[in-house]
C-alpha positions in Angstrom: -24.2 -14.3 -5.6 -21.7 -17.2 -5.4 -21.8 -20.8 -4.1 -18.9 -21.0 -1.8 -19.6 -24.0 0.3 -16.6 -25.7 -1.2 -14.1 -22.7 -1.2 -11.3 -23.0 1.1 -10.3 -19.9 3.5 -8.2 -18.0 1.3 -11.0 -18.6 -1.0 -13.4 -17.0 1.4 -11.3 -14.2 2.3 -11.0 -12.4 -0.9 -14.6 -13.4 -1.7 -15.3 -11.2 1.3 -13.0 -8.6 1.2 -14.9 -6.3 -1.2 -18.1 -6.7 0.9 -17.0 -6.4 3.9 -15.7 -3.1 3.2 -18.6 -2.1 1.6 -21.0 -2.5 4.5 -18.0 -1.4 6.6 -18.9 2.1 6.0 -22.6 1.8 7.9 -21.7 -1.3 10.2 -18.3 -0.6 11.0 -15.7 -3.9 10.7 -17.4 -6.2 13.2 -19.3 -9.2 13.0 -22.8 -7.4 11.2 -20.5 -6.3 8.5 -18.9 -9.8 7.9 -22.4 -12.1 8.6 -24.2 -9.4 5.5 -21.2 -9.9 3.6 -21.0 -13.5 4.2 -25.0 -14.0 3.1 -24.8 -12.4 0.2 -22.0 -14.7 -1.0 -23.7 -18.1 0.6 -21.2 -18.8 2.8 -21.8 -20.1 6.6 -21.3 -17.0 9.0 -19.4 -19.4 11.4 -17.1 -20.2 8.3 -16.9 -16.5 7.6 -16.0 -15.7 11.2 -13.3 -18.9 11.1 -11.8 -17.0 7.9 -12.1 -13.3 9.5 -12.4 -13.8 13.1 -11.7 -9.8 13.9 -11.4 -6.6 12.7 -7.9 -6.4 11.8 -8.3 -9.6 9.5 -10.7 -7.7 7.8 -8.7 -4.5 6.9 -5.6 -7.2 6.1 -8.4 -8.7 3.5 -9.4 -5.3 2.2 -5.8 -3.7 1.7 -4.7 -6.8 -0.2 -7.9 -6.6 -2.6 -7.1 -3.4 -3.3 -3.2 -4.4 -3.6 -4.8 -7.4 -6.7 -7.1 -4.5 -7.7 -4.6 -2.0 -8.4 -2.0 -4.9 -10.4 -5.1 -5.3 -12.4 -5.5 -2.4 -13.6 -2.1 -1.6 -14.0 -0.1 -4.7 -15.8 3.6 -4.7 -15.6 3.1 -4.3 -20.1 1.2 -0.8 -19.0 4.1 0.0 -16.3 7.1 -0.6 -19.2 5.7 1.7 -21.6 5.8 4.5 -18.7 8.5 6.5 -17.0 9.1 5.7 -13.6 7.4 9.0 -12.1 4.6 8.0 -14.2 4.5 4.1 -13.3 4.3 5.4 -9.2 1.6 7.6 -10.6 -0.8 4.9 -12.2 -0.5 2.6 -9.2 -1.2 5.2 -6.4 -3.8 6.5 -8.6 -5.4 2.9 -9.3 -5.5 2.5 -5.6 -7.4 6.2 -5.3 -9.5 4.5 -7.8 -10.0 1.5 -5.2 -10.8 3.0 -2.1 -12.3 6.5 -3.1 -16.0 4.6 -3.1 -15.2 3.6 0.2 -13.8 6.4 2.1 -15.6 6.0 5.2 -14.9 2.7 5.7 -11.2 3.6 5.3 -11.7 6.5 8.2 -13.0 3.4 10.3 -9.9 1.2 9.2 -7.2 3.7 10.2 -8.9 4.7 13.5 -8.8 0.8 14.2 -5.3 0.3 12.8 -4.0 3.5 14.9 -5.2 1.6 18.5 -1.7 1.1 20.4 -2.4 -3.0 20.0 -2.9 -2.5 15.9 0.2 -0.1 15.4 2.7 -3.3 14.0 0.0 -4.3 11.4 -0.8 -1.0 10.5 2.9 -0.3 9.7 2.8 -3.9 8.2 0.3 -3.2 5.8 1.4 0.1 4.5 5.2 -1.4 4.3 3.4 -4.1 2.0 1.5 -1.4 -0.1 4.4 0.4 -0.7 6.6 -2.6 -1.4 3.8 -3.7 -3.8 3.8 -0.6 -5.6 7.5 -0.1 -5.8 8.3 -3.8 -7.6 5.1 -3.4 -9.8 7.4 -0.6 -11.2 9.6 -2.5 -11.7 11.8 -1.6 -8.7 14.7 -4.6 -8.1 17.1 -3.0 -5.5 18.2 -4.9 -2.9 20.5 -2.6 -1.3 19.7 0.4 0.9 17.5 2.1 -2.0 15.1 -0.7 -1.3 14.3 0.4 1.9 14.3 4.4 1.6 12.6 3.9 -1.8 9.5 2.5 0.3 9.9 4.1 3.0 9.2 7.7 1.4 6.6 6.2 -1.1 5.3 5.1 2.1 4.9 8.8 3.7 3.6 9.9 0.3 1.0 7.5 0.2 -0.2 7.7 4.1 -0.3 11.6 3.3 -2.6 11.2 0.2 -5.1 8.8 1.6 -5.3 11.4 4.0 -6.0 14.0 1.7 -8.4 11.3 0.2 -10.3 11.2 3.1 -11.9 14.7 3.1 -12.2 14.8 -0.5 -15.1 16.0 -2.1 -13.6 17.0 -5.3 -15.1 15.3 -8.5 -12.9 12.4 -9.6 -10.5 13.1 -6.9 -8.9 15.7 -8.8 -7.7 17.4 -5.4 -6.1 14.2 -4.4 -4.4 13.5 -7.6 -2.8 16.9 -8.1 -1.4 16.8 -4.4 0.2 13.0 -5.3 1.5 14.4 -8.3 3.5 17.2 -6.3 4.7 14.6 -3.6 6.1 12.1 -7.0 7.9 15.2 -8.3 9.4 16.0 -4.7 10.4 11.9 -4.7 12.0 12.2 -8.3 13.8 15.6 -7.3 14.9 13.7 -4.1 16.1 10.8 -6.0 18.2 13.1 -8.7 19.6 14.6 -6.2 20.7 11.5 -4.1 22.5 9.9 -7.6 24.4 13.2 -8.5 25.5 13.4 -4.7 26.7 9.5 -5.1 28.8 10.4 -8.5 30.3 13.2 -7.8 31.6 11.4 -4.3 32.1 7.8 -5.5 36.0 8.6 -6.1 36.4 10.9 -3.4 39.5 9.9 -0.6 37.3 7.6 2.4 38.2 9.0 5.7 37.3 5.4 7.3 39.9 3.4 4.8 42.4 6.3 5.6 42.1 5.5 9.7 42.2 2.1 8.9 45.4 1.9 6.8 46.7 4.0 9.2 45.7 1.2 11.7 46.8 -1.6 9.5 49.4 -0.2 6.8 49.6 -2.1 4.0 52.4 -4.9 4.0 
């Protein structure tokens, strides 16, 4: 238990993140969840509710917890010592670690996040997990890679928190070995994509053809 009566809202929404999700699973992410949650960690309910007014907020709280949970555990020292299959690995796998205690309350979160007025934040949120996850690794592209790196990082990790959900296997070893085929179908994706780009970097462009056509050279 921790005095929070001068902790500002930030403050008071990642000392309630954690807890919240944890009575999530028997509550559901209302206001009984966030008022235990909030009493257990001395802070005014009212204040609580100011902080995480709805349900949404209190998903947005959770999934960034588990975003600092996962960096934890997985310092960019860790990450350089690893190859880049194996980086993607460790931080999926940290978050598996995160969430596989609270599975239920993740069922609730994605039924909630799934409503037709959720559907931007849940996109939000899982842009910003795999965004996280792709420049813990060290990712810096700025170009179109940045985009479809996240974006299929993104499909591979909606489609193993999926498997996660129905998991009964000890340590999650089910889960694990089905992320482990998705990375290998990203890195086999990914070799293919850069041998494509060399052996067609020098090849004649239609598009400049048309165009000096259009406008010879003087």
């Amino acid at each position: 238990m921790t005095d929070q009566t001068d902790a500002t809202l930030d403050e008071i929404r990642i000392a309630l993140a954690l807890p919240i999700a944890a009575n999530a699973a028997f509550d559901g992410w209302g206001a009984a969840a966030r008022d235990l949650a909030a009493d257990s960690h001395e802070v005014d309910r009212d204040i609580a509710a100011l902080a995480l007014p709805d349900a949404p907020a209190m998903i947005d709280a959770w999934f960034a917890a588990i975003d600092a949970t996962m960096l934890a555990q997985v310092p960019v020292e860790r990450c350089s010592a690893m190859k880049i299959r194996e980086r993607i690995a460790a931080l999926v796998g940290a978050r598996i670690d995160a969430i596989a205690p609270h599975r239920e309350s993740l069922r609730r979160a994605l039924a909630i996040l799934a409503l037709p007025q959720n559907i931007v934040l849940g996109t939000r949120l899982g842009w910003r997990a795999a965004d996280t996850i792709w420049r813990a690794a060290g990712d810096s592209a700025t170009d179109y890679n940045h985009y479809t790196k996240r974006s299929i990082l993104l499909g591979v990790y909606a489609a193993t928190m999926t498997v996660l959900l129905d998991d009964d296997s000890e340590g999650q070893v089910e889960t694990r070995a089905f992320l482990a085929r998705r990375i290998e179908g990203i890195m086999r994706f990914e070799k293919a994509k850069s041998g494509f780009i060399r052996r067609t970097r020098h090849r004649p462009s239609l598009s400049r053809f048309i165009g000096r056509l259009r406008y010879p050279v003087a």
